[in-house]
C-alpha positions in Angstrom: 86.9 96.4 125.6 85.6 93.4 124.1 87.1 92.6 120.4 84.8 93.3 117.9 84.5 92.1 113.7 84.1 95.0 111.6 84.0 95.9 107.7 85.8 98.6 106.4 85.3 100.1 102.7 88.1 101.3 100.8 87.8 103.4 97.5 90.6 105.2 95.4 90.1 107.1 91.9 93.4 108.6 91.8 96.8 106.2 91.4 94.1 103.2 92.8 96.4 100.6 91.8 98.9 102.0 94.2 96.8 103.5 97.1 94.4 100.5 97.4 96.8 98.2 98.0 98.5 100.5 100.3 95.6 101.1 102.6 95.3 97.1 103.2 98.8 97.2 103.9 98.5 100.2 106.4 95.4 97.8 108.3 97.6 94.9 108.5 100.1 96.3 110.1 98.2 98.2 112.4 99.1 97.1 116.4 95.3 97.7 116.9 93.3 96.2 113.8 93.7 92.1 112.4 93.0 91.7 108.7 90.9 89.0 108.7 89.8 88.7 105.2 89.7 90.6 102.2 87.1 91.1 99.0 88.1 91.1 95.6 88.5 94.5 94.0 85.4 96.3 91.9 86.3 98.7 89.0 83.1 101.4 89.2 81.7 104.5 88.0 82.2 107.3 90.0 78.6 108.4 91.7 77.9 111.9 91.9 81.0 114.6 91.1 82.3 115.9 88.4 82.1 114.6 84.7 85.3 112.9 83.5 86.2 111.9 86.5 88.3 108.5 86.7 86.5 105.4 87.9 87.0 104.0 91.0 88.3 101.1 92.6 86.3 99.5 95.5 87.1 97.0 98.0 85.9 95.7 101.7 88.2 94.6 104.5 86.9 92.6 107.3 88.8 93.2 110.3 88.9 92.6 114.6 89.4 95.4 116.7 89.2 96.3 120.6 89.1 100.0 119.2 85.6 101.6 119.9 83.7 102.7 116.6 85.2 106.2 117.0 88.6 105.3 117.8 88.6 103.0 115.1 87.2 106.3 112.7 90.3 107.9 113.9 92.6 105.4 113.0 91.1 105.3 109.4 91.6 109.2 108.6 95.5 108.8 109.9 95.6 105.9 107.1 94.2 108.3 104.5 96.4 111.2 105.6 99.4 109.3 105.6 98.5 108.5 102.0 98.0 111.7 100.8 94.0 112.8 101.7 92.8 115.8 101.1 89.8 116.4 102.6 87.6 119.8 101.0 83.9 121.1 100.8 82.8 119.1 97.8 82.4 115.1 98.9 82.3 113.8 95.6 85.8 115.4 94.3 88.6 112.6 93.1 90.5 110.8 96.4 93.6 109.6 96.6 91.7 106.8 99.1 88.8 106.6 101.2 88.1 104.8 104.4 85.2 104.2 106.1 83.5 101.7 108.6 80.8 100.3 106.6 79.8 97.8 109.5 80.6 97.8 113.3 80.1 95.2 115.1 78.9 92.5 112.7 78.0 90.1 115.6 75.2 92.0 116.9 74.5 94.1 113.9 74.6 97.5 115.6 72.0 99.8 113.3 73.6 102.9 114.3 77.1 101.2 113.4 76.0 100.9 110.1 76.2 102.9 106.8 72.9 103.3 105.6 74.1 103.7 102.1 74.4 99.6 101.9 71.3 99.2 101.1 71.5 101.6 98.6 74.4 101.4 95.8 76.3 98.4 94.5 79.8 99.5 94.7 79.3 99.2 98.9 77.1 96.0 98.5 79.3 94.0 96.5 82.5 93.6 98.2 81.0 93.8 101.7 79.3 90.2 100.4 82.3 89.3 99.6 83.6 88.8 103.3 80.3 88.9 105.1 78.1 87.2 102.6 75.3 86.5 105.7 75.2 89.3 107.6 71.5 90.8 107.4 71.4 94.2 106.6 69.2 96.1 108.7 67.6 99.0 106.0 66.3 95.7 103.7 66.8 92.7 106.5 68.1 90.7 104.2 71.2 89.0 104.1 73.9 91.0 102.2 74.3 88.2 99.2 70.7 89.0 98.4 71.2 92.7 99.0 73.2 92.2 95.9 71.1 90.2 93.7 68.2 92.7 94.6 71.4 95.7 93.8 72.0 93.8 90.7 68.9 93.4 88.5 67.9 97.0 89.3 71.7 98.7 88.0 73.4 96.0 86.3 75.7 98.4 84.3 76.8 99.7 87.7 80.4 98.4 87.7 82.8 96.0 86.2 84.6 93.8 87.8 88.3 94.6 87.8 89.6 90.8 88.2 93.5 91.8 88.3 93.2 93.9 91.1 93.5 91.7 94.4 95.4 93.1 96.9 98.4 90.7 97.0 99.7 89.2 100.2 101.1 91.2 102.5 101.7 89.7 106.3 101.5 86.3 105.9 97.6 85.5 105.3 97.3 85.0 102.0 99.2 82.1 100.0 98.2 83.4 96.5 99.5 85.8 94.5 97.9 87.4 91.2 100.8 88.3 88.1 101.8 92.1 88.5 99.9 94.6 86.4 102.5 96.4 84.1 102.3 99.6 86.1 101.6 97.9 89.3 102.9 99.7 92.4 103.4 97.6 95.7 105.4 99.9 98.5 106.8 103.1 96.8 109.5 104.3 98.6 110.8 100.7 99.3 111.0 99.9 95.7 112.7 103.3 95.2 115.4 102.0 97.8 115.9 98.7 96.0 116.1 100.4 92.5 119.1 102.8 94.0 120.5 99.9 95.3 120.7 98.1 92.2 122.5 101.4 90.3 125.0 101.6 93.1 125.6 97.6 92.0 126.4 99.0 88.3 123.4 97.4 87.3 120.4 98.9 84.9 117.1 99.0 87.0 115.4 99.1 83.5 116.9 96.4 81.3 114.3 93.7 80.8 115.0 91.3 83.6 115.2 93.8 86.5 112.3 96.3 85.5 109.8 94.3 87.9 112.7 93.3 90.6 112.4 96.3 93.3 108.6 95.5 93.6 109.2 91.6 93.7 112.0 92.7 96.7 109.4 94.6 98.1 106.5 91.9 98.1 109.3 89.4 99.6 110.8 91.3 102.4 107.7 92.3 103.5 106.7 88.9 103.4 109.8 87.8 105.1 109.7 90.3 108.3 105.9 90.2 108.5 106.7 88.8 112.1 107.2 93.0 113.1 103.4 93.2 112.0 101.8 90.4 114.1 101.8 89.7 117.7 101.8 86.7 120.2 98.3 87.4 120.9 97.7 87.4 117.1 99.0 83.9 116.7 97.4 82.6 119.8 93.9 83.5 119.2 92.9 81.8 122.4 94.0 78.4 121.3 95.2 77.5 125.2 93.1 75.0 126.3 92.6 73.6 130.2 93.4 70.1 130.4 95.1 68.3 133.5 98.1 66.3 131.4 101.5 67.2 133.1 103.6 65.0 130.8 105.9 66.3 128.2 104.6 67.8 124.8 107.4 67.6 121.8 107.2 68.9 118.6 110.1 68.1 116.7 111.6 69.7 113.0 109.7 72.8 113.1 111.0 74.1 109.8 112.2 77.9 110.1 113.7 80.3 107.6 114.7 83.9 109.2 116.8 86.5 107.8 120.8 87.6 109.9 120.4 90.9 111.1 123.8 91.4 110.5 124.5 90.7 106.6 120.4 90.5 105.8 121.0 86.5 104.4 118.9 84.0 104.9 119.9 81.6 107.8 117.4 78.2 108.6 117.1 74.9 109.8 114.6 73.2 112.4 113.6 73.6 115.7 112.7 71.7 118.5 110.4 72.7 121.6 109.0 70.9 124.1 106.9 72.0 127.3 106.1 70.5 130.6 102.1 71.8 130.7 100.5 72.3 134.3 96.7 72.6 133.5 97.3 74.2 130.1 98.0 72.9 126.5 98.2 74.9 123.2 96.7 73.8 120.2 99.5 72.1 117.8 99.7 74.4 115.1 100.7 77.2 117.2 104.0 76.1 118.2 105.0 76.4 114.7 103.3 79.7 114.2 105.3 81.1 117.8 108.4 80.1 115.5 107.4 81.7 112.4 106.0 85.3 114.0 109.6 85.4 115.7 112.0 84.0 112.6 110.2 86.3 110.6 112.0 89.2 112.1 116.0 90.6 111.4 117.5 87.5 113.7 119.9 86.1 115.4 120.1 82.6 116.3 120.7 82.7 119.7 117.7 85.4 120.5 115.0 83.9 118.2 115.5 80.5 120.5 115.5 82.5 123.5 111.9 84.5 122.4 110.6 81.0 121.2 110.8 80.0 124.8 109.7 82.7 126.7 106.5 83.0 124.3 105.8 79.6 125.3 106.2 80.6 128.9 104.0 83.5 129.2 101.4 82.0 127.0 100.8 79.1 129.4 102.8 79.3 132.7 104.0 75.5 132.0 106.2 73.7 134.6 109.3 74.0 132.0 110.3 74.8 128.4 112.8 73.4 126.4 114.0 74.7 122.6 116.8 73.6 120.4 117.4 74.7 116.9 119.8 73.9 114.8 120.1 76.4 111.8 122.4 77.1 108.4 123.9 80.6 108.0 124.2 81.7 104.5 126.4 84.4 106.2 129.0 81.9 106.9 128.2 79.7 103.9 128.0 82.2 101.0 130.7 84.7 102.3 133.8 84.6 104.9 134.9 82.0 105.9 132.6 80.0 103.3 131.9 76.9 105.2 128.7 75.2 103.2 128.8 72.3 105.9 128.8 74.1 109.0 125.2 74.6 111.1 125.0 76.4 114.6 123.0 74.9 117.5 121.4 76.9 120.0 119.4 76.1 122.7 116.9 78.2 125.6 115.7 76.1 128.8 113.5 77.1 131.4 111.6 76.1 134.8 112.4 72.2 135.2 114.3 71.6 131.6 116.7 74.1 133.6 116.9 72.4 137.3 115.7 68.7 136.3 119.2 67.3 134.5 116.5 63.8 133.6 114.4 66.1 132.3 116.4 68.0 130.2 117.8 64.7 129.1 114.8 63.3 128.2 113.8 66.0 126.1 117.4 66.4 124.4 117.6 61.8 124.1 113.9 62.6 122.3 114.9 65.1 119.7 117.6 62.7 118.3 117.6 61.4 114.7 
């Protein structure tokens, strides 16, 4: 099937600032479902239900998907279970989350892949502007930033907007980071893991300094391995062009940063790779993103050289591949043996750079200083 844009709507009244976050977390690092953008997060009264309720917290995720509309429904309710759903009779009780597909298929504007309720309540309307600000909306067939203005002047006490509530980055996609609520809670049982870990070190998880650390150790290391929640495909994102030019393609000092597998230090450096293309080029940016999605996994040296090259392979079938990195191992540097000067060099050759000793010399005189 044919990859299709969708919006889903998220909503949480019950631990919000955890389970929000949470659920954009669970779509990201879903094998089946890219993240593509995110809207800001809406603070709003709860409609219909019980009195005294808490209010809610709103948000809309635009995502890809080769999932059909019902597989995709599927996928959702496995989120909310894993997070603690309880589904009863009345459909206005407190959540812990709630996801729906407000939109499917945003390309062609499917009516019957649409929730009808759009149209109807500001708490939908807004954040679905947010990330799909022109689709038309089929009830009122206008586009959804005037849905909103129309949504607007007839509630405006509807909501309030909760401008500390963005769901912080989480795979890679988003470079900015809003300061931590005081009660803020990222990945639960990870931060539970770090805080254990700092007591076995002696240390007091709740002495000033350190109160905040097991959810800044969660935000990096997921941060740091989000290479396990992205694929090649992912990174591609058909950026493989035809073009008849045979001659050799270098990108040289490719920064990289990965983590050892074995001591879980940092080791990085640069890397080198070159292809001979035969019909095929990739655009330029993705070389460096192929070493990214695979240093940003538990490593070693040797293998994340070896996957570097082989990506390149399958992705466009070129006459050769050639990679070289040279990388800094804080597990021999801070520890052991304690050799702050020393670096590793690995290298992964294929198809000519392997038979063709000119080749592989060009490519290795090239890469010089």
């Amino acid at each position: 099937m044919t990859s299709v844009r969708a919006v889903v709507a998220i909503g949480s009244n019950i631990e919000p600032r955890h389970n929000v976050p949470e659920a954009v977390r669970a779509l990201e690092r879903h094998t089946g479902i890219e993240v593509l953008d995110c809207s800001r997060v809406y603070e709003t009264r709860p409609v219909g239900g019980p009195d005294g309720q808490p209010d809610y917290h709103n948000m809309a995720v635009l995502v890809e998907t080769a999932l059909g509309a019902e597989a995709l429904h599927g996928e959702l309710h496995a989120i909310e279970e894993k997070l603690g759903r309880t589904r009863g009779a009345d459909r206005f009780a407190p959540r812990t989350i709630d996801l729906d597909i407000a939109i499917y298929d945003c390309e062609h504007g499917v009516p019957d892949g649409t929730d009808p309720l759009i149209s109807q309540h500001l708490y939908l309307a807004r954040p679905i502007a947010d990330v799909v600000p022109d689709w038309v909306e089929p009830v009122t067939g206008l586009p959804m930033r005037d849905v909103v203005l129309r949504l607007a002047h007839e509630e405006p006490d509807v909501e309030r907007t909760s401008t500390q509530l963005v769901p912080l980055q989480t795979a890679g996609r988003y470079a900015v980071e809003l300061e931590a609520l005081p009660d803020e809670v990222y990945a639960p049982r990870y931060e539970a893991l770090v805080r254990q870990q700092l007591v076995e070190m002696g240390e007091d998880p709740e002495r000033e300094g350190l109160k905040r650390t097991p959810l800044r150790v969660a935000k990096a290391m997921d941060f740091l391995t989000s290479g396990y929640a992205t694929t090649l495909e992912d990174v591609i994102n058909e950026a493989v062009f035809e073009e008849p030019f045979e001659e050799m393609v270098l990108v040289k000092d490719v920064e990289f940063y990965s983590l050892c597998e074995h001591h879980l230090l940092p080791f990085f450096g640069r890397a080198h790779v070159g292809y001979l293309p035969n019909g095929r080029i990739i655009g330029l940016s993705k070389i460096a993103r192929i070493v990214d999605l695979y240093a940003r996994r538990l490593q070693v040296q040797e293998r994340l050289a070896n996957q570097v090259a082989d990506a390149l392979m399958d992705v466009l079938q070129p006459h050769g591949v050639a990679v070289v990195m040279e990388g800094s191992h804080f597990c021999m540097m801070m520890r052991g043996v304690q050799k702050q000067n020393s670096s590793m060099v690995t290298s992964a050759m294929r198809g000519t750079f392997t038979e063709n000793a000119s080749t592989r010399s060009e490519f290795l005189e090239l890469i010089k200083d």
